[in-house]
Every structure is written in C-alpha cells, then in structure tokens.
N, C-alpha and C positions, 0 to 999 in steps of 0.2 A: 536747599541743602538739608542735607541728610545726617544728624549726630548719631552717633556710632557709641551710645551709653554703656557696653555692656561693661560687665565686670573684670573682663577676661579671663574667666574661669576664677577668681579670686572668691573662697567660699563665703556663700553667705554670714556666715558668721563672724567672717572678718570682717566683711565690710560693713554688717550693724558696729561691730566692735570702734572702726575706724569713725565711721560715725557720731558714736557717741563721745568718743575722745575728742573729735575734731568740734563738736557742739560746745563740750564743757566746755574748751579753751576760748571760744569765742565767746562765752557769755562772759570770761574772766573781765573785769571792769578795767583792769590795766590793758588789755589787749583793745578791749574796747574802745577807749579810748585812742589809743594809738592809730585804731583803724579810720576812724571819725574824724581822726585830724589829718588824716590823707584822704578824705572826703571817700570815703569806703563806708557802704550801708552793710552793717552785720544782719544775717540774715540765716540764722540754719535751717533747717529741713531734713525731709528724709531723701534718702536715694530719688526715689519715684517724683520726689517736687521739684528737684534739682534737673532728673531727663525733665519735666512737664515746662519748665524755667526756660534751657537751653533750647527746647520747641519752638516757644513761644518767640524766643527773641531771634533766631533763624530766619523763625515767616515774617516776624517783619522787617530784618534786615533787605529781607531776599526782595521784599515789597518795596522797598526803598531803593536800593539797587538799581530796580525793573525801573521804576517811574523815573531815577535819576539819567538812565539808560550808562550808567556804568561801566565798565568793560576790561576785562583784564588784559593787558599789553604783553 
C-alpha cells in the first residue's frame, strides 16, 4: 500500500503553521496527560517524519497481511 501524503495543494506555509500549533498542544502537560491515560504515545514531528512513519508501518502491515495470507471478502 501506497500513502498518498500530499498536502493537497494546502501552502506550505500553512502546513508548517498547522504544525507548529498542532506540536505546541501536544507538548501541553494536560493534553499530555490525557493522551497517556488512553495509552496514546505523544510523538510530534515534522511533515516528512510523519509520511517516513506511515511508510514504515504500511510495509509492515502489508508484511503481516502476506505471511497471515489475509484476504479481503
């Protein structure tokens, strides 16, 4: 499977923008919190870690999948 990251034309500069908002709040200790007790790892990143992230965890679904021999109905 193939993620389809892009922005959709959304300018660069928002999406650093959304970014950095969407970091601050997650470093918030009450947010924090909240997230950690519904067993959520906070984790931000930039754009580029987040496609490299959803890559990674694709090929090994897709690996798990095959060996399972899975099958969609």
């Amino acid at each position: 499977m193939v993620w389809n990251l892009t922005t959709g034309g959304t300018p660069p500069a928002a999406v650093a923008r959304l970014n950095a908002e969407i970091g601050k709040n997650l470093r918030d200790p009450k947010v924090e919190e909240r997230l950690a007790a519904q067993t959520f790892e906070v984790k931000g990143g930039s754009p580029a870690e987040l496609a490299r992230l959803m890559h990674a965890d694709a090929a090994t679904n897709a690996a798990i999948v095959a060996q399972a021999k899975i099958k969609a109905e």
